[in-house]
GUFIDREN-316282 format. One record per residue (C-alpha): residue in three letters; residue number from 1; y, x, z. Coordinates in steps of 0.02 Angstrom, whole numbers. Each point is the difference from the previous one (the first is absolute). Layout:
ALA NUM Y X Z
...
***
This chain:
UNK 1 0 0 0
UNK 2 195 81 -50
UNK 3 93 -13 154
UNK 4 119 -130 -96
UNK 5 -159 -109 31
UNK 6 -45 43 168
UNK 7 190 -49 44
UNK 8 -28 -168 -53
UNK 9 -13 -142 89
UNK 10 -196 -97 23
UNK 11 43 -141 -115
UNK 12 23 98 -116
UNK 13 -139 151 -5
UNK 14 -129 -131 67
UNK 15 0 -113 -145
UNK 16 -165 -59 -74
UNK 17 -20 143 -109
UNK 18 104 84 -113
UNK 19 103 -142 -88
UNK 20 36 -131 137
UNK 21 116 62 140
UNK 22 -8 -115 147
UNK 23 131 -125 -19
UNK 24 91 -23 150
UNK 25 119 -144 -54
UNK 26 -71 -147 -108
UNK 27 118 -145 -8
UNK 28 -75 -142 62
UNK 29 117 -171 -36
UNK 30 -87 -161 35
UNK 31 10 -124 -143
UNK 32 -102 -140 -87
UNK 33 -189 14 20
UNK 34 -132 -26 -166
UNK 35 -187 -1 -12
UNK 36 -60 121 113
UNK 37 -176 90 -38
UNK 38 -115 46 139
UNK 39 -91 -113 144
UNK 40 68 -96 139
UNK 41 31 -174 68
UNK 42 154 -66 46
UNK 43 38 -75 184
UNK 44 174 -107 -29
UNK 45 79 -34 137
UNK 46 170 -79 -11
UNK 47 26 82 -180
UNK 48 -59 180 78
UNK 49 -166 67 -67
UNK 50 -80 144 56
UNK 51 -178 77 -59
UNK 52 -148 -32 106
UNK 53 -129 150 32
UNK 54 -120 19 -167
UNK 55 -118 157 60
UNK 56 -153 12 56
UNK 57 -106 125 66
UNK 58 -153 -102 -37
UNK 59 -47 -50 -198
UNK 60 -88 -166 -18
UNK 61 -132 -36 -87
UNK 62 79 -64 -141
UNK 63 125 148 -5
UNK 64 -170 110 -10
UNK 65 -79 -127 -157
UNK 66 192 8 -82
UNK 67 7 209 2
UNK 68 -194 -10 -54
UNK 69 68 -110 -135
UNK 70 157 124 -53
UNK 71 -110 156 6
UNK 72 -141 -89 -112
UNK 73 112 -24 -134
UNK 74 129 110 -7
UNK 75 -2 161 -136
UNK 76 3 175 41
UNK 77 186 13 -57
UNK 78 28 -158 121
UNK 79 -67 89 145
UNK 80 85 181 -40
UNK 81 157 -101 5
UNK 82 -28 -63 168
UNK 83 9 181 68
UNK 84 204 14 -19
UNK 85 121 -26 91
UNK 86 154 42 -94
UNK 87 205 -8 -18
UNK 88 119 -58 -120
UNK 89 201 38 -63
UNK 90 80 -163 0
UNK 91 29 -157 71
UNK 92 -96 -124 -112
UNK 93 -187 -17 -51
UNK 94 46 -11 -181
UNK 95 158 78 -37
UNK 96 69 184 24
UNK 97 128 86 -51
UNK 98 8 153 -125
UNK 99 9 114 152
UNK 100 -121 -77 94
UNK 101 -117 -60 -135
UNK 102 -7 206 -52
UNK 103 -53 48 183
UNK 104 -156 -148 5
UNK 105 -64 55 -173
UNK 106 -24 182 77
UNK 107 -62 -74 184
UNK 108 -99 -146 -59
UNK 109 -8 4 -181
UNK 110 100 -162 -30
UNK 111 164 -31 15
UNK 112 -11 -166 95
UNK 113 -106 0 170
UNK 114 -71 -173 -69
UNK 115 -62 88 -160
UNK 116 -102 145 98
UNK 117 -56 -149 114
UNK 118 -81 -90 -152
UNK 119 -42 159 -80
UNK 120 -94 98 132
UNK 121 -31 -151 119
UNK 122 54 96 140
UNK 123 -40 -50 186
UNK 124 183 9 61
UNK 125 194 20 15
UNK 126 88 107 127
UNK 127 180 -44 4
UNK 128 166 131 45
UNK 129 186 -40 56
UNK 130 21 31 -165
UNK 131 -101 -146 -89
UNK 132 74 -115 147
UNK 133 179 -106 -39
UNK 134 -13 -160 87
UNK 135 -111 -122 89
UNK 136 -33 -100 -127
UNK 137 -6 130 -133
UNK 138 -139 74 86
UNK 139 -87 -137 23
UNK 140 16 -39 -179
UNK 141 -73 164 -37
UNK 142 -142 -32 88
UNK 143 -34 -165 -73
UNK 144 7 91 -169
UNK 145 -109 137 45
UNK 146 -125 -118 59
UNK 147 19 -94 -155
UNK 148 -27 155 -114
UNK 149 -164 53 112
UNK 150 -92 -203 10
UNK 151 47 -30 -176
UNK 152 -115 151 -68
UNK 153 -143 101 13
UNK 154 -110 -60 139
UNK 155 158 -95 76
UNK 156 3 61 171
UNK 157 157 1 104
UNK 158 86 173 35
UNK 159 28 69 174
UNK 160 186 14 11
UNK 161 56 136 125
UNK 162 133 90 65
UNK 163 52 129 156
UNK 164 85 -122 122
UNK 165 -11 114 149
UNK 166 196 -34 53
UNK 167 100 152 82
UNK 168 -7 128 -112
UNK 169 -85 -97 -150
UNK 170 5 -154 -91
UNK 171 17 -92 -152
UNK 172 61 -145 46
UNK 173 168 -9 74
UNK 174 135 -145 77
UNK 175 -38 -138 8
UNK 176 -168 34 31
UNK 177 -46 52 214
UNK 178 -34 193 -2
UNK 179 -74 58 127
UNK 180 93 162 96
UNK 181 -159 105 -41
UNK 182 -152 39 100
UNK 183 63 146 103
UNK 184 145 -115 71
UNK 185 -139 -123 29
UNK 186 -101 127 76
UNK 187 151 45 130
UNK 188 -2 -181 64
UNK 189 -177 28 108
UNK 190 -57 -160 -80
UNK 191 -140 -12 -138
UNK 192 50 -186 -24
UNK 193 160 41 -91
UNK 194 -104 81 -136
UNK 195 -88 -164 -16
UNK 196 142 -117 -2
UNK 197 104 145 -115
UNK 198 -161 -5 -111
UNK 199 -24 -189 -10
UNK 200 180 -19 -50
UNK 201 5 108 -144
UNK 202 -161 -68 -54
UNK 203 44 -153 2
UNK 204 161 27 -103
UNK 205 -82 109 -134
UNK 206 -158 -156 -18
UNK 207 156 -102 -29
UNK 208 50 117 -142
UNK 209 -170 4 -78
UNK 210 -31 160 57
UNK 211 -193 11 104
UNK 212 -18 185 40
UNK 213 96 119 117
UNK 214 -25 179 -34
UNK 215 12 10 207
UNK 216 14 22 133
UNK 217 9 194 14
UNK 218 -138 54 117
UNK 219 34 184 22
UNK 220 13 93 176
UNK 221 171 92 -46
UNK 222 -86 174 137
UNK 223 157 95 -132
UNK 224 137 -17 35
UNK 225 72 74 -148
UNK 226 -112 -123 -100
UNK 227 80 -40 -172
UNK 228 -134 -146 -42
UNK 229 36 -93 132
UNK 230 119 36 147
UNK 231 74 -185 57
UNK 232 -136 -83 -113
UNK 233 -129 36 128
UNK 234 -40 -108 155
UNK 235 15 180 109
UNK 236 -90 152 45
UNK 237 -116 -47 142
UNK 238 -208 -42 -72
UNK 239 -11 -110 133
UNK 240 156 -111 -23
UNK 241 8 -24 -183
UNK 242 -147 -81 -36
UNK 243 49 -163 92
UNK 244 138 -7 -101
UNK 245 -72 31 -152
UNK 246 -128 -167 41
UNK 247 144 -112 38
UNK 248 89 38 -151
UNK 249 -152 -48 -116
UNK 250 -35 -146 92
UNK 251 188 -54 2
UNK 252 -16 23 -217
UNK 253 -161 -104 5
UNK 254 94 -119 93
UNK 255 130 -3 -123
UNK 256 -109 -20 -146
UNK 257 0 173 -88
UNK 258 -146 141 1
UNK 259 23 168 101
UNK 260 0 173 -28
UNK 261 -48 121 95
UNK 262 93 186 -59
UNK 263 -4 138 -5
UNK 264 -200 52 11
UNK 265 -50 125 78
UNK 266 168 -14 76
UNK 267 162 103 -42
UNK 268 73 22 158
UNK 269 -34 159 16
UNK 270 61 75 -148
UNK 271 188 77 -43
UNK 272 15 -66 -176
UNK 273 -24 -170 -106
UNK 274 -120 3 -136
UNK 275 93 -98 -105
UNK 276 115 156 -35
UNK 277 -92 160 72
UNK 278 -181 36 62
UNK 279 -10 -60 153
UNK 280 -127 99 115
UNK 281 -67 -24 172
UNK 282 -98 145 88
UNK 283 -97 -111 133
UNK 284 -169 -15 0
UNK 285 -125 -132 6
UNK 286 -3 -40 167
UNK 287 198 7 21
UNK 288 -2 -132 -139
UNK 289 -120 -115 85
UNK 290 78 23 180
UNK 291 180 -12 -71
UNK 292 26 -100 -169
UNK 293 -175 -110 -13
UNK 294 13 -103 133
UNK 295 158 -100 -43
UNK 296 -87 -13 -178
UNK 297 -159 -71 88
UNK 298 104 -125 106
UNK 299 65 -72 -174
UNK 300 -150 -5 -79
UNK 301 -88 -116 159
UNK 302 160 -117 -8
UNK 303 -58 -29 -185
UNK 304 116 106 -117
UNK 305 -35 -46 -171
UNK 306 15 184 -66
UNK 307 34 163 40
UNK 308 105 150 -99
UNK 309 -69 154 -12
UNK 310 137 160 -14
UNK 311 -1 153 -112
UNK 312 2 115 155
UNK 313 -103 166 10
UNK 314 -47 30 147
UNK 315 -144 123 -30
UNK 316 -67 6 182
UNK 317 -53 -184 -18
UNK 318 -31 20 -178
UNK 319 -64 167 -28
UNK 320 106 30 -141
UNK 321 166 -5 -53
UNK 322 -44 -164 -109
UNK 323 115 -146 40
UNK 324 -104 -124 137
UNK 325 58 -146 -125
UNK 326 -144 81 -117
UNK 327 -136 61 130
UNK 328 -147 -103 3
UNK 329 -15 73 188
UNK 330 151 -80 63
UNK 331 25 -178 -116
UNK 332 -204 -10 -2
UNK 333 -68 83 154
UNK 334 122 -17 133
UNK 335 96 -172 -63
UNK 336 -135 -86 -55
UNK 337 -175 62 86
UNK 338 102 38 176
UNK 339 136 -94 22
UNK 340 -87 -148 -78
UNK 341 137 -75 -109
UNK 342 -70 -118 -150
UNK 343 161 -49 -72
UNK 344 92 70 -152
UNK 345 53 174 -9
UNK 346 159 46 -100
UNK 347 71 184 -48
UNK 348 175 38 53
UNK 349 102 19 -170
UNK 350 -77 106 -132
UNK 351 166 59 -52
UNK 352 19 108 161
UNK 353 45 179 -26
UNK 354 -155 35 122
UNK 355 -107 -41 -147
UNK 356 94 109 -134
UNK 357 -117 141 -2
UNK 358 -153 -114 -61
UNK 359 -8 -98 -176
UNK 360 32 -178 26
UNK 361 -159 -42 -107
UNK 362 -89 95 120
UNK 363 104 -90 168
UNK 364 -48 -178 -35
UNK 365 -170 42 -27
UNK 366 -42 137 157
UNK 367 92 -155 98
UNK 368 -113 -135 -37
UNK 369 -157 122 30
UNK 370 57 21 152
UNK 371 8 -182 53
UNK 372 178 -57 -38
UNK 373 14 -162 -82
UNK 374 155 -24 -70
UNK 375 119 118 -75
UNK 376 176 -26 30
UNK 377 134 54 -123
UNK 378 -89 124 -142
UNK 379 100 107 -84
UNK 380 -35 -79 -157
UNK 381 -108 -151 -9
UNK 382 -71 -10 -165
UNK 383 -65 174 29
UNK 384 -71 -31 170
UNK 385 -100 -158 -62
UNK 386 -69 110 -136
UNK 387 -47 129 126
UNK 388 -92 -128 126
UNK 389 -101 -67 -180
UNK 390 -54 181 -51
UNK 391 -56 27 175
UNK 392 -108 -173 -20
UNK 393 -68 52 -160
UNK 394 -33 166 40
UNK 395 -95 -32 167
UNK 396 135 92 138
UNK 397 25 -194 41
UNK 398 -115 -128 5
UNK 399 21 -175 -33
UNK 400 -71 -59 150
UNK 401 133 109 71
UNK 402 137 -67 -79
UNK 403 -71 -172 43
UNK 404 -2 35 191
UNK 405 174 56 -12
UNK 406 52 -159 -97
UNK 407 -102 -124 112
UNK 408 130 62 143
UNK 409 138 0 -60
UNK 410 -43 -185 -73
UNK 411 -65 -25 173
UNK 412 178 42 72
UNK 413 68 -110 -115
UNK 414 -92 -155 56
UNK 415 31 66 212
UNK 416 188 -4 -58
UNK 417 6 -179 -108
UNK 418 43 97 -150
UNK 419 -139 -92 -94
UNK 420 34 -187 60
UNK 421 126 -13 -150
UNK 422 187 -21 -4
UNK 423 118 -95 103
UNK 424 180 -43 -12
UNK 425 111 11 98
UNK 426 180 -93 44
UNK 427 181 38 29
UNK 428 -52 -53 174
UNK 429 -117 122 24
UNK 430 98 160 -49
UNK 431 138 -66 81
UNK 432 -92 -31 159
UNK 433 -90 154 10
UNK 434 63 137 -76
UNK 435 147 67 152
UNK 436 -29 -160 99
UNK 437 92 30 149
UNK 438 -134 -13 105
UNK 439 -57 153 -87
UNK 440 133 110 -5
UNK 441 18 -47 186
UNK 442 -179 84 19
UNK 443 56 149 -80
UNK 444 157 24 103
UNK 445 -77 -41 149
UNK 446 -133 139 -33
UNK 447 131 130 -63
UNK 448 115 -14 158
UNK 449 -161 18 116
UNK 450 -42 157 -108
UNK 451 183 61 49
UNK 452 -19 169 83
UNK 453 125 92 104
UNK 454 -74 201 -24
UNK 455 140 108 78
UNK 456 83 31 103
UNK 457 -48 -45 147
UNK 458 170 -46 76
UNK 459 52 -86 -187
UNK 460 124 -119 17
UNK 461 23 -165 -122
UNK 462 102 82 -111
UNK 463 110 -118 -104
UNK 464 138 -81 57
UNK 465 122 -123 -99
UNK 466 140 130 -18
UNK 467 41 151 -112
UNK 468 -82 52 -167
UNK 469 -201 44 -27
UNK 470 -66 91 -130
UNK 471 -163 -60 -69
UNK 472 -60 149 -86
UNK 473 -185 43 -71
UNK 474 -91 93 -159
UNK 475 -68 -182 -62
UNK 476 122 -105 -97
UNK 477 -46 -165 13
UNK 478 -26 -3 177
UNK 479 148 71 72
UNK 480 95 -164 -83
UNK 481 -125 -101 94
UNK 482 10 66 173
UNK 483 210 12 -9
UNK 484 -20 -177 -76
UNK 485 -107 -59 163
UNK 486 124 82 114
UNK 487 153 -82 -86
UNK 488 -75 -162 45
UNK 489 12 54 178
UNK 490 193 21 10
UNK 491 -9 162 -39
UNK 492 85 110 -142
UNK 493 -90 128 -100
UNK 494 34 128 -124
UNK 495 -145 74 -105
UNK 496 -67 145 -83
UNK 497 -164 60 -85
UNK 498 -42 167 13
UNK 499 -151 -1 -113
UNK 500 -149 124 29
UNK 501 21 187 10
UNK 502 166 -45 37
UNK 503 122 164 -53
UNK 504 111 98 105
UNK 505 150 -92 -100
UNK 506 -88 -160 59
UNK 507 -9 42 170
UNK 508 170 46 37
UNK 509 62 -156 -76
UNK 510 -110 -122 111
UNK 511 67 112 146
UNK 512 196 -20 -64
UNK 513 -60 -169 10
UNK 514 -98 -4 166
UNK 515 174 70 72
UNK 516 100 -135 -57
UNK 517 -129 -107 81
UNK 518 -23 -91 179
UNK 519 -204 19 -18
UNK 520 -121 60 -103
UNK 521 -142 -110 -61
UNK 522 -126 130 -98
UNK 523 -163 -64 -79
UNK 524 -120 107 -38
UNK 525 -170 19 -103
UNK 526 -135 119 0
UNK 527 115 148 80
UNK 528 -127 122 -1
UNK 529 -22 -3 -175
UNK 530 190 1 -41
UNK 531 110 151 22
UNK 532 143 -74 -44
UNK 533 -16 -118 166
UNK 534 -46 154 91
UNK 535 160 55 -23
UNK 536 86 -149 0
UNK 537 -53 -75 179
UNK 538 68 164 107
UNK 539 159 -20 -91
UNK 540 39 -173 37
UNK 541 -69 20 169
UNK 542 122 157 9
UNK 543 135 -93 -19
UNK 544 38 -60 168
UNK 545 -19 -187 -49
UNK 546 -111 -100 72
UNK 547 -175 -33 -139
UNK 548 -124 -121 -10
UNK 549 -158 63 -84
UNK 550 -80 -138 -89
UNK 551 -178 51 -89
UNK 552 -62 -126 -118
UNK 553 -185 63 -43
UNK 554 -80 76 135
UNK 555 90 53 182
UNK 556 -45 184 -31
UNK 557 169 52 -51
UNK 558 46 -44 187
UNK 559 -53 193 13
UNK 560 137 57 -88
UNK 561 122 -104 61
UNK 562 48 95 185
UNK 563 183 -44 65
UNK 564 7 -146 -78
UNK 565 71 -142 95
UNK 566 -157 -99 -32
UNK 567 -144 -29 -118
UNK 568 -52 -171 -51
UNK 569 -138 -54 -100
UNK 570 -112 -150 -93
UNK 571 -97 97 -110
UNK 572 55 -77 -157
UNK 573 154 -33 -127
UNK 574 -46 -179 -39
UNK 575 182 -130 53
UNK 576 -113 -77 149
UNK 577 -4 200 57
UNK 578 173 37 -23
UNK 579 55 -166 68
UNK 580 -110 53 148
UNK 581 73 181 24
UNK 582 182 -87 2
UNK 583 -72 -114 150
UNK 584 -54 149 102
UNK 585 167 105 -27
UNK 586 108 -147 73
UNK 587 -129 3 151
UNK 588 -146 -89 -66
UNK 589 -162 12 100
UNK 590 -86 170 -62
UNK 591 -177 -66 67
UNK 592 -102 97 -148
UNK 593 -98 133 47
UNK 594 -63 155 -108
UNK 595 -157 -20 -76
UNK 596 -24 189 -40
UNK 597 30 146 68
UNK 598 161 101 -70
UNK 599 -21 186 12
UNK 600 162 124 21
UNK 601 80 64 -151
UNK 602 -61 172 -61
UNK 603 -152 90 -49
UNK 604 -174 -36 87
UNK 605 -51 4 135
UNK 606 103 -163 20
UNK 607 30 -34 185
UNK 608 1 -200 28
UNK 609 191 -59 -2
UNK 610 -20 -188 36
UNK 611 -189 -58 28
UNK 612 -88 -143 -71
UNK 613 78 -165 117
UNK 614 169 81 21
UNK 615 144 -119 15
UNK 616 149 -19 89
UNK 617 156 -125 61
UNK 618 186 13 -12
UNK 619 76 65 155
UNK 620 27 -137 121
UNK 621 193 81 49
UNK 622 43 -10 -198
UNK 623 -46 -213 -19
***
């Protein structure tokens, strides 16, 4: 990685492979509702609707004669198909634009999504900020995805996914309820906010169309210097995470959409995401089952639908430096035979950089030998169904393998209600359900209980209605939001963006600015990865005026914040977080409580700077 990229911010190096950064804004405006594909049934009540609960862990016996059914007579080619999960450019099933129309033809081979859907007969759609517009847009685009897939081929429905973990990632923004991510649920002490955070989204995306959640995250983030997952993880203690990781699947279930379970083996222990860099881990087997496997175990007994298997190497579990998404030891022998799980497994995105090194021909088929099932995101479709055909007729697959693979992942289908045909939906129902208020009062609820007071220990609420504060951070969308939040408070703000690897011209102008201010209210992201914020926090600090250290990932960068007049934190940039953050500084409660451990700054040995439960109060004498 060029240090340009390692400056970066997450959203943007941790995209789904190479040509989809994360999107962290998609603008979200609620209007007029058509057709909407995918499977639910209405409850009115007085005009509202809302999406009852569609999965199962248990397949009747008429699921089980319908998939023998589907198998029996669909073709090779129809089968293949069912293996791929893939993206799209665009915003419609059947129309694109030059641009984007280009960038399909070289990803999928068409330049419509519905075309490659018809064409290849592929088992599902994963959408991006970027494909989202509006409520009812996307739930027009799922009705015509749905459309393209039960109007051809064998005519079954597509899973229609997304990564709707709130906090750090999502697709789907306002109006829809984001949860503040499951680190700040983790620093509430209570596993039932990942259920009722989990059920909400759930139910909003089932409203949408959408029936599979690339989540939740179910990594034990043991580094903290973790670039995979950081905030996106429950927390760092084996013992903790798991019951977290349990509610939040059966919170989804509740809410009508199928779980995922990511990232197997687990990439909490790694320094760098996949997506953009090999990412490496040097424990061994038995760290990995005493740290990472149980929380994966706990999902898979509350009935997770599926489970994501990452291009890590970790050859001490391994035995060689082959990523675990393509060793038959860790999808086959440990998910499957030891763990037990007998649901669908998926790759993480075959566009990662982890996987540059080996021929994507070669990828799709080493991951289906070693017991993946689906295949999300090739780098060229039309190729990789080619590949997985020669491998049929040549004998590396059989098609009794392929078969088993397709019988799941049909099987996960009919758990979720993706078979039971479409529904529509009504004004009513959108309007109802997507950023009900009861929702969003969830979400705020859970963010100001993540709330958490680090340092120091004498901290006094710092805002007061009187002078100037300058809202300052490297992210530009976000410093807007939190000035915005405090505005609404009474107080007034000035703002500046500092960017990542801020300069030394940079930095003196935030202090000129800092100077002119009463307070300082800094965020920051991923400090240790960031020299420019290295520099920049001392500075400010320097200064003599009173700063506010805000992180909004995860509360690591507390260790570089010493002298600072406090540091404040709710592990995430979504506006429920930053509406929360501006709560604590006018003297909120700050009952959140670290759920990992955050080392001091510097080289290892790390001594322990604020343990795992750490949390404190606002001085009594300053209230």
């Amino acid at each position: 990685m060029t240090p340009a990229a390692a400056e970066r911010p997450r959203w943007e190096r941790a995209s789904r492979g190479k040509r989809m950064a994360r999107t962290l804004l998609a603008v979200v405006l609620l209007v007029a509702l058509a057709p909407v594909a995918g499977t639910a049934t209405a409850m009115e009540n007085g005009g509202r609707g809302t999406p009852r609960s569609v999965v199962n862990t248990e397949l009747s016996s008429a699921q089980r004669d319908r998939i023998d059914g589907l198998l029996a007579r669909m073709t090779l080619d129809e089968k293949i198909g069912q293996l791929f999960v893939v993206s799209f450019n665009g915003t419609t099933a059947t129309h694109a634009t030059s641009a984007n129309a280009t960038a399909n033809e070289a990803e999928i081979g068409t330049a419509t999504i519905a075309e490659a859907i018809r064409r290849y007969h592929v088992g599902g759609v994963i959408y991006f900020g970027a494909n989202v517009v509006s409520p009812q847009q996307v739930a027009q685009l799922s009705a015509a995805l749905q459309s393209a897939a039960t109007s051809s081929g064998a005519k079954v429905p597509l899973s229609l996914s997304v990564d709707q973990e709130g906090g750090t990632v999502w697709r789907l923004n306002a109006p829809a309820s984001l949860s503040p991510g499951n680190m700040a649920v983790g620093a509430t002490g209570d596993p039932a906010n990942a259920y009722a955070a989990g059920r909400i989204m759930a139910q909003e995306m089932r409203t949408l169309g959408i029936n599979w959640n690339l989540a939740p995250v179910s990594d034990v983030n043991t580094q903290p210097y973790n670039q995979a997952d950081g905030a996106r993880s429950f927390g760092d203690d084996p013992s903790v995470v798991p019951a977290y990781v349990r509610q939040a699947v059966l919170g989804q279930r509740a809410g009508g959409v199928a779980s995922t379970l990511k990232h197997f083996p687990g990439l909490g222990s790694t320094l760098s995401n996949s997506d953009v860099a090999i990412a490496k881990s040097s424990q061994t087997a038995e760290q990995f089952r005493r740290r990472d496997l149980p929380a994966f175990a706990a999902g898979i007994d509350a009935g997770a639908e599926a489970v994501l298997t990452a291009h890590l190497q970790a050859p001490r579990l391994v035995g060689s430096n082959r990523p675990t998404s393509l060793s038959y030891k860790v999808v086959t022998g440990i998910l499957r035979n030891e763990l037990g799980f007998r649901g669908a497994v998926i790759t993480d995105t075959l566009q990662a950089a982890a996987l540059d090194a080996i021929p994507p021909a070669r990828v799709v088929v080493e991951a289906l030998r070693a017991g993946n099932d689906m295949l999300l995101m090739p780098v060229n479709l039309p190729s990789a169904v080619a590949a997985v055909r020669q491998a049929v007729q040549d004998g590396r697959l059989t098609r009794e393998r392929i078969d088993r693979s397709v019988r799941r992942i049909l099987e996960l289908k009919a758990k979720a209600g993706m078979l039971d045909g479409p529904w529509r939906g009504s004004l009513a129902m959108i309007a109802g359900t997507v950023g009900a208020p009861d929702h969003l009062a969830v979400m705020s609820r859970i963010a100001n209980e993540s709330a958490t007071l680090i340092s120091p220990r004498d901290a006094r609420v710092p805002l007061r209605p009187r002078g100037l504060i300058l809202v300052a951070g490297p992210v530009a969308s976000t410093v807007p939001q939190l000035a915005d939040a405090l505005d609404t408070l009474g107080f007034t703000t000035t703002t500046m963006v500092t960017g990542f690897g801020a300069t030394t011209d940079t930095i003196d102008k935030a202090v000129a600015s800092a100077r002119s201010a009463s307070l300082v209210v800094l965020q920051t992201y991923d400090v240790f990865g960031d020299s420019g914020q290295k520099a920049l926090l001392p500075a400010l600090i320097g200064t003599g005026v009173p700063v506010v250290v805000v992180p909004i990932d995860g509360p690591y960068d507390a260790a570089w914040a010493s002298g600072a007049a406090a540091v404040v934190t709710t592990y995430g940039f979504t506006a429920t977080n930053l509406q929360a953050v501006a709560t604590a500084l006018v003297g909120g409660i700050t009952a959140g409580r670290l759920p990992v451990t955050v080392p001091a700054a510097g080289p290892r040995p790390r001594p322990v700077l604020f343990p795992r439960d750490w949390g404190l109060r606002w001085s009594a004498a300053a209230r």
